[in-house]
Backbone as a chain_set.jsonl record, in Angstrom:
{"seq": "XXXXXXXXXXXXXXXXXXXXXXXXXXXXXXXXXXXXXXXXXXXXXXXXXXXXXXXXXXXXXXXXXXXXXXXXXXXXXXXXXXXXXXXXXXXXXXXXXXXXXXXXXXXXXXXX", "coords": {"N": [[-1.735, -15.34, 29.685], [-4.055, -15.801, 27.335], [-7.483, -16.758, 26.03], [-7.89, -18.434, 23.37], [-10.283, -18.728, 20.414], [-11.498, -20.701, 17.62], [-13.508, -20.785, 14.885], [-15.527, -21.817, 12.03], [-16.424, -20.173, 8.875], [-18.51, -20.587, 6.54], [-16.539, -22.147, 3.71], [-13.929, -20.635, 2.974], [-13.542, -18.557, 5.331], [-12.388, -18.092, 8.485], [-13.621, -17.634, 12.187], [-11.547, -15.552, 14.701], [-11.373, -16.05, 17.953], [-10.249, -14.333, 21.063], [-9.975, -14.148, 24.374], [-9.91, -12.463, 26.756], [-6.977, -10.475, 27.997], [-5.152, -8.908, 25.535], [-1.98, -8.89, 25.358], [1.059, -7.596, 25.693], [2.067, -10.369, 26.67], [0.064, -12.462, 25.372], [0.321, -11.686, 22.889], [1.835, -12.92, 21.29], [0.792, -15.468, 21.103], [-1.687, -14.852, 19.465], [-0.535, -14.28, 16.954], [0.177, -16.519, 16.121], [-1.777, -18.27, 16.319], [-3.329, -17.273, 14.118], [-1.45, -17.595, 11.594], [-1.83, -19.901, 11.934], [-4.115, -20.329, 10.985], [-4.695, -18.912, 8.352], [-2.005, -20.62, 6.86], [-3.175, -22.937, 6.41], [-5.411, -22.387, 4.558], [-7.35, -20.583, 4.96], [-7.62, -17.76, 4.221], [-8.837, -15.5, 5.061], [-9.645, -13.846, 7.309], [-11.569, -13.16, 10.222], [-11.049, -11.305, 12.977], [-12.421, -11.321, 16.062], [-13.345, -9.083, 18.549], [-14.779, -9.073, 20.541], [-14.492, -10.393, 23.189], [-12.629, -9.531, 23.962], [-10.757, -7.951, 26.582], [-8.913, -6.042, 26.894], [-6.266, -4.07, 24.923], [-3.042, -3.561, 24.117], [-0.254, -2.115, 22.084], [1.294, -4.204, 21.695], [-0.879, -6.053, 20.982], [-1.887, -4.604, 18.838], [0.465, -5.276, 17.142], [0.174, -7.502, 16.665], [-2.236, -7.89, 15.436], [-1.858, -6.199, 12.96], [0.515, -7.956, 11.954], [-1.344, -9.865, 11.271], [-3.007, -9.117, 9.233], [-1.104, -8.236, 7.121], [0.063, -10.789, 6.46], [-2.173, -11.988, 5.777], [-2.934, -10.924, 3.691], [-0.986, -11.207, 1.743], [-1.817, -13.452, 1.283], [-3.626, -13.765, -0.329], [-5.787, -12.911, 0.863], [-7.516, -11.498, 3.878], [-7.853, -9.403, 6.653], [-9.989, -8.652, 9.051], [-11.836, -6.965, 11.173], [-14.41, -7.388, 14.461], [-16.64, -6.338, 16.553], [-15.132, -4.647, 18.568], [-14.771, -3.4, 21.852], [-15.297, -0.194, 23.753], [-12.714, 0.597, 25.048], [-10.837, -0.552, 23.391], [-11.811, -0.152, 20.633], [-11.377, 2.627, 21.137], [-8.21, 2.857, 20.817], [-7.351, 1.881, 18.218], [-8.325, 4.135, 17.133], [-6.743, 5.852, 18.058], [-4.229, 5.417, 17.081], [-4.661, 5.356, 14.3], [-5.135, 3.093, 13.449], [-7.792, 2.256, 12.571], [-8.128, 3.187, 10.088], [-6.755, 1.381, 8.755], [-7.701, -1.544, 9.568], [-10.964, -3.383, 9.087], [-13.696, -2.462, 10.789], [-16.224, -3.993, 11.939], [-19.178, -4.671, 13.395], [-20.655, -6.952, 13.883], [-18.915, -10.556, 13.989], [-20.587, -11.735, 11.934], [-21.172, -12.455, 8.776], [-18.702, -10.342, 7.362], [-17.432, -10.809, 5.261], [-19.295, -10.533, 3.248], [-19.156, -8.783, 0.904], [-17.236, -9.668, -0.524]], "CA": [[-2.293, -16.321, 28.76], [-5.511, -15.645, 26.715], [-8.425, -18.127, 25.605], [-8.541, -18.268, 21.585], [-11.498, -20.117, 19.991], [-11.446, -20.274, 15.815], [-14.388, -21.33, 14.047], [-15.499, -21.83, 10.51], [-17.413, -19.145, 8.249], [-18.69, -21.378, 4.971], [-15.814, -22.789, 2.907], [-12.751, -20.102, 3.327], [-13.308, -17.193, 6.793], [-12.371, -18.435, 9.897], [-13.354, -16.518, 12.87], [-10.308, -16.191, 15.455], [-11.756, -14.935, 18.978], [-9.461, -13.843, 21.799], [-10.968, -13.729, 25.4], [-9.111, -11.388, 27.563], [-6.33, -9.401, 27.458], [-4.343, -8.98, 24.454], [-1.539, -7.73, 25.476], [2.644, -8.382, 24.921], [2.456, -12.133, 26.622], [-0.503, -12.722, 24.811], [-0.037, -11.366, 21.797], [2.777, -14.094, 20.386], [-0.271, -16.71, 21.02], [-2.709, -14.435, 18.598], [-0.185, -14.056, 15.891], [0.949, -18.214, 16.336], [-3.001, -18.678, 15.725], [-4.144, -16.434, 12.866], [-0.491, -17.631, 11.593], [-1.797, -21.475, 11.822], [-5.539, -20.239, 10.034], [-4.043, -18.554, 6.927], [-1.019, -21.221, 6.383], [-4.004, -23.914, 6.787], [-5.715, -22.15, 3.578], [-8.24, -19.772, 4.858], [-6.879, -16.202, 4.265], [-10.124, -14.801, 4.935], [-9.982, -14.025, 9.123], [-12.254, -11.751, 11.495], [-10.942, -11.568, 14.698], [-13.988, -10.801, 16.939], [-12.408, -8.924, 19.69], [-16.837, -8.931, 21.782], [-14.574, -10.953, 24.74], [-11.44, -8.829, 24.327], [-11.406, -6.658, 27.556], [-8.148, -4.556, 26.974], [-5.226, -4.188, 24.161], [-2.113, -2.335, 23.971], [0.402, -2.352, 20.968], [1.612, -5.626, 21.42], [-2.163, -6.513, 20.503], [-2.203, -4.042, 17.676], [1.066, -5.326, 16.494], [-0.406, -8.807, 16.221], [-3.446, -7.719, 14.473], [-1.346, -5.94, 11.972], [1.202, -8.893, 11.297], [-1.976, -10.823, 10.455], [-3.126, -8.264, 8.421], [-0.395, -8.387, 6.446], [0.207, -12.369, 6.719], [-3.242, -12.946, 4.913], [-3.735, -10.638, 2.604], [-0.294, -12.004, 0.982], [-2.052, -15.039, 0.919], [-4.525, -13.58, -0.861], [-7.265, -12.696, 1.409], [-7.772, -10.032, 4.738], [-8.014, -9.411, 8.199], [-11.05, -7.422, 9.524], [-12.21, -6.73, 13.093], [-15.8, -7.405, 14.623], [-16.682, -6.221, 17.943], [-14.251, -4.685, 19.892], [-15.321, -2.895, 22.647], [-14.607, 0.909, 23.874], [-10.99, 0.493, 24.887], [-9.974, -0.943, 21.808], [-11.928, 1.502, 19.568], [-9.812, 4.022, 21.409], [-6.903, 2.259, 20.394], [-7.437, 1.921, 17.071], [-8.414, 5.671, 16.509], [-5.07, 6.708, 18.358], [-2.725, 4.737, 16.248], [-5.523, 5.486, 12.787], [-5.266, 1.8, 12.606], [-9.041, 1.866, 12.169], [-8.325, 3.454, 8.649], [-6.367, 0.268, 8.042], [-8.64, -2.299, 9.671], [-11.47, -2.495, 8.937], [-14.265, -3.002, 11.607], [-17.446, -4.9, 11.947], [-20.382, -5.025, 14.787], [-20.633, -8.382, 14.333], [-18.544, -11.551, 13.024], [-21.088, -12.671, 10.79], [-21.058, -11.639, 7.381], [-17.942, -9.639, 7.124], [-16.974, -10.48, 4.301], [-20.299, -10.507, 1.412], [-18.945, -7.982, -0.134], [-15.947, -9.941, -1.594]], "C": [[-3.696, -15.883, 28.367], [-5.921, -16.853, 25.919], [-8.573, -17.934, 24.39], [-9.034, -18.921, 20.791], [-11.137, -19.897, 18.349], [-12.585, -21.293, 15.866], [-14.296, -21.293, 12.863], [-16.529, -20.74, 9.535], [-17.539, -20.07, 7.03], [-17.189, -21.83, 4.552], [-14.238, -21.62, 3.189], [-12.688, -19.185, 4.526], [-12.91, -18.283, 7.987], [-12.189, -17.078, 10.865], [-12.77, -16.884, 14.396], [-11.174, -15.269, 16.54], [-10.946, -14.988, 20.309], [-10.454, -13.334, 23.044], [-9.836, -13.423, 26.674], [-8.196, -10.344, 27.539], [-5.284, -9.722, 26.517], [-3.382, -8.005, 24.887], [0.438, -8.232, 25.244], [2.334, -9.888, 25.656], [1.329, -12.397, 26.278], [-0.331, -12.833, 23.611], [0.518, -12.406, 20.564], [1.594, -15.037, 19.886], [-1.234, -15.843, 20.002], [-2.04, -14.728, 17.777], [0.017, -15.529, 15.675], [-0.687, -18.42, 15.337], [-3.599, -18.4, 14.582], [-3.161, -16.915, 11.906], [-1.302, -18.78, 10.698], [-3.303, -21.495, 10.381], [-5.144, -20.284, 8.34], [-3.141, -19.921, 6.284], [-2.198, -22.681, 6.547], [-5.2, -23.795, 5.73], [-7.291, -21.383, 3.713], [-7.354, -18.652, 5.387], [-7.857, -15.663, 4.518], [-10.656, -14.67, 6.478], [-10.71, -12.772, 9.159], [-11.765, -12.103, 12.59], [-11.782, -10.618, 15.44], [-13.524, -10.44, 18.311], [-13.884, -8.602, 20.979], [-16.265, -9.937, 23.458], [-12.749, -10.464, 24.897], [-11.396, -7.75, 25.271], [-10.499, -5.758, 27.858], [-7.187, -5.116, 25.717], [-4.415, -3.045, 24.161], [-1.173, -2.402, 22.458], [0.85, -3.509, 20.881], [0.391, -6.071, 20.627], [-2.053, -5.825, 19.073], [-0.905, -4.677, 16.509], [0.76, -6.702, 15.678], [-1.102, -8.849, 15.134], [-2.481, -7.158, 12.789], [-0.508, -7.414, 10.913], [-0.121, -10.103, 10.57], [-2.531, -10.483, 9.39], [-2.18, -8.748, 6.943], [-0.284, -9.956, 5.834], [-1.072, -12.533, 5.234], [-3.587, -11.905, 3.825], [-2.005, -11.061, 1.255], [-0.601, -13.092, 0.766], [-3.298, -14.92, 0.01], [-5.768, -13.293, -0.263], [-7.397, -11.504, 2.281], [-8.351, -10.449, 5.938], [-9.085, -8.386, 8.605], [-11.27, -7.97, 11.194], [-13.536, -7.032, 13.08], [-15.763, -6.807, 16.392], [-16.147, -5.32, 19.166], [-14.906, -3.27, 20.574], [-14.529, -1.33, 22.826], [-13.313, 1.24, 23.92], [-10.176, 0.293, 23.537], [-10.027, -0.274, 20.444], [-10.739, 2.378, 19.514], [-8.263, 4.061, 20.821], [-6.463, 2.563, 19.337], [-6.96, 2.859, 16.531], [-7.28, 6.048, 16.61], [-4.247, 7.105, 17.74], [-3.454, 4.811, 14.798], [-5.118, 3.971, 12.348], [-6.599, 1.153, 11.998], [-9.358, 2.281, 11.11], [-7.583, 1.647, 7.918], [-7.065, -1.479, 8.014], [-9.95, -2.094, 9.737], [-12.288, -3.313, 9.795], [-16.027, -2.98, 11.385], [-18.14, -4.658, 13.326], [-20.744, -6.373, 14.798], [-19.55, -9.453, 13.428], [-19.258, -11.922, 11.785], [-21.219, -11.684, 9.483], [-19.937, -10.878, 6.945], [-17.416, -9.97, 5.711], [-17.595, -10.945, 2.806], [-19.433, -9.533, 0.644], [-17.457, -8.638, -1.3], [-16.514, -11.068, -2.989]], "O": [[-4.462, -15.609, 29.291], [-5.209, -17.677, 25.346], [-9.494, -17.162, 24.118], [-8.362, -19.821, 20.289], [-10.51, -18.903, 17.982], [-12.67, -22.293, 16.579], [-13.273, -20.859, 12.334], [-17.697, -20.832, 9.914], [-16.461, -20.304, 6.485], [-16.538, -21.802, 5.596], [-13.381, -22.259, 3.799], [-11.51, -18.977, 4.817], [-13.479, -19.374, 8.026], [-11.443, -16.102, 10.784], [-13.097, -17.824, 15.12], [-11.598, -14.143, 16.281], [-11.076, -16.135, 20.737], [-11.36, -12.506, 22.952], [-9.137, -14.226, 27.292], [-8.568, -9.271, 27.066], [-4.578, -10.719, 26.67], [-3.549, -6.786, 24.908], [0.795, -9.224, 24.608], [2.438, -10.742, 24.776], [0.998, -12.982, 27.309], [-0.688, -13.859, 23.032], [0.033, -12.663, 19.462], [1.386, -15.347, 18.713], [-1.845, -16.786, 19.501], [-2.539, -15.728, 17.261], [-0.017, -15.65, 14.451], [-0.778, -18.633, 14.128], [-4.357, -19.202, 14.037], [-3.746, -16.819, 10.827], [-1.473, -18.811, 9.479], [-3.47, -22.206, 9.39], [-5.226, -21.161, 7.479], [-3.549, -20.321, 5.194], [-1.539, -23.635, 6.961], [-6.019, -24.714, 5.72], [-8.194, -21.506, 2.885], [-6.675, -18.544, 6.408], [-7.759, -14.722, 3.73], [-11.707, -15.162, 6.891], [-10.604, -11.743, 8.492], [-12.035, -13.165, 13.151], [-11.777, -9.388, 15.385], [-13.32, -11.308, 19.16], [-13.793, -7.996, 22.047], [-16.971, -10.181, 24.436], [-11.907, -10.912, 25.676], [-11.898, -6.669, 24.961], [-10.688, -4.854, 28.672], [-7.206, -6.313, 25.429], [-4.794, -1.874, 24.191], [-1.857, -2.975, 21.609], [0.803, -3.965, 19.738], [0.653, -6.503, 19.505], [-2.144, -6.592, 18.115], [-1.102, -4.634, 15.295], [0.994, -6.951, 14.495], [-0.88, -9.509, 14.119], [-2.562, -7.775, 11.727], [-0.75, -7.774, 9.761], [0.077, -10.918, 9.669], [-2.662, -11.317, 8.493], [-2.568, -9.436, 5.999], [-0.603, -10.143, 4.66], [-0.89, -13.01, 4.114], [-4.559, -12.119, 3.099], [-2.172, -11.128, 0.038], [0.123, -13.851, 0.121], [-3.916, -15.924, -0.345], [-6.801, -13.444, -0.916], [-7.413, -10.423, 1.694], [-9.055, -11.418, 6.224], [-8.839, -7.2, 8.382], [-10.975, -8.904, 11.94], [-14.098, -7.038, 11.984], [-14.837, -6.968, 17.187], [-16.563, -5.272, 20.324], [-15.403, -2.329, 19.955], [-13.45, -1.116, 22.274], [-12.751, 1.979, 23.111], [-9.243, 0.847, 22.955], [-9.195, 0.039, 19.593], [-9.832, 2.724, 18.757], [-7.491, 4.971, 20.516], [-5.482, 3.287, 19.164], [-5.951, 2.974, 15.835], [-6.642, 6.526, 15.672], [-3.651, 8.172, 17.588], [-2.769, 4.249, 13.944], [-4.835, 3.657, 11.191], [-6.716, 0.14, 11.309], [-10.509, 2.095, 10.717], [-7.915, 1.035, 6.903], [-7.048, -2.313, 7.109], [-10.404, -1.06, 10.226], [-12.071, -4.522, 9.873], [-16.768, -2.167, 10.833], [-17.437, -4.455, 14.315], [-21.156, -6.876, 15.843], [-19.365, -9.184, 12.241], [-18.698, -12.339, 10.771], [-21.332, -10.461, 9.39], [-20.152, -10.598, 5.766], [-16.919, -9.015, 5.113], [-17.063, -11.398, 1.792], [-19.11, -9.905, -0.484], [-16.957, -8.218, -2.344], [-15.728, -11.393, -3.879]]}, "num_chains": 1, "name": "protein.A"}
């Protein structure tokens, strides 16, 4: 089981944060949540992985399906945070060409 907080960024971001391990019996509960954000009318997530302390593909598969999920809804999934392990991850699988990552939650997404 992992702890997942969502907050509010101004008028459409919500940021989804995940505190422990993301990993297959976790990962249902990420995608359920980012799931509930988007279909709730903010397409516009960061998931701030600064209290994520491991992920394996289950995790990455999550991240992807939300990926996907919100930018059919018109918006996008970016990363903030995530720590060495998860870098690693990323790079492995070149999912860090597809997400795109942040040092912090805030602001991620002026540029839109």
């Amino acid at each position: 089981m992992i702890d997942i907080a969502v907050t509010e960024q101004g008028t459409d971001v919500s940021v989804v944060t995940p505190s422990g391990r993301l990993n297959m019996v976790s990962a249902r509960q990420l995608t359920t949540v980012v799931t509930e954000v988007i279909d709730g009318g903010r397409a516009f997530v960061v998931v701030d992985l600064g209290s994520t302390e491991f992920m394996d593909s289950s995790g990455l598969g999550a991240l992807v399906s939300g990926l996907k999920r919100a930018r059919q809804a018109g918006g996008d999934l970016r990363l903030a945070r995530p720590n060495a392990q998860v870098k690693a991850v990323l790079e492995l699988t070149n999912l860090n060409r597809v997400l795109t990552v942040h040092d912090s939650p805030e602001g991620v997404f002026r540029d839109r």
